[in-house]
N, C-alpha and C positions, 0 to 999 in steps of 0.2 A: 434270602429265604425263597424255596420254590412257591411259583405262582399258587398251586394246589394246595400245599400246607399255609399260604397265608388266608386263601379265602378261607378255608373250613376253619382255622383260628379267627377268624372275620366273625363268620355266620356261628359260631360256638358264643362270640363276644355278644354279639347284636342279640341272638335269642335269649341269653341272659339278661340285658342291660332293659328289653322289654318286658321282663317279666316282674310285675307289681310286686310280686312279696321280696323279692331281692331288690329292687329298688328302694322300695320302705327299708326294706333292712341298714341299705347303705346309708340311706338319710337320717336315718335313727340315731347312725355315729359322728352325723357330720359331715357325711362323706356325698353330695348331691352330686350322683352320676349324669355324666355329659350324653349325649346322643350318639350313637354307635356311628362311626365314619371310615368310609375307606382309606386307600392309601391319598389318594388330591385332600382327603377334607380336610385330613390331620394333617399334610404339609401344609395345607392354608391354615390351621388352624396356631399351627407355630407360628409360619412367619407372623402371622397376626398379632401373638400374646408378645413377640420379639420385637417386633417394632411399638408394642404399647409399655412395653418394660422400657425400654430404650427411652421412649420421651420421659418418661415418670424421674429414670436418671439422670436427662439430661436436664431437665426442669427443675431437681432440685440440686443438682448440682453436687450427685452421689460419688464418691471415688473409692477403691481400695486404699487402704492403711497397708 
């Protein structure tokens, strides 16, 4: 995706995700929105959730059928 059309999808997301009545809205369903991140924070933020899945499998000793 060009650099230009990911920031304005960036700053479109972020102005949303701080705006209080959408945010109530989203919690309303269950849905508690994360903090708007650029491109590094959402890589960090995977590898992060991927290696905390990872131990939770390897801990309880999860496999495919």
């Amino acid at each position: 995706m060009p650099d230009d059309v990911a920031q304005k999808l960036s700053a479109s997301l972020a102005r949303g995700l701080n705006d209080e009545a959408f945010r109530a809205s989203l919690e309303k369903v269950g849905f508690p929105p994360l903090p708007p991140r650029d491109a590094e924070g959402i890589k960090a933020f995977i590898e992060a959730d991927r290696a905390r899945w990872a131990r939770v499998i390897k801990t309880l000793n999860i496999t495919l059928d």
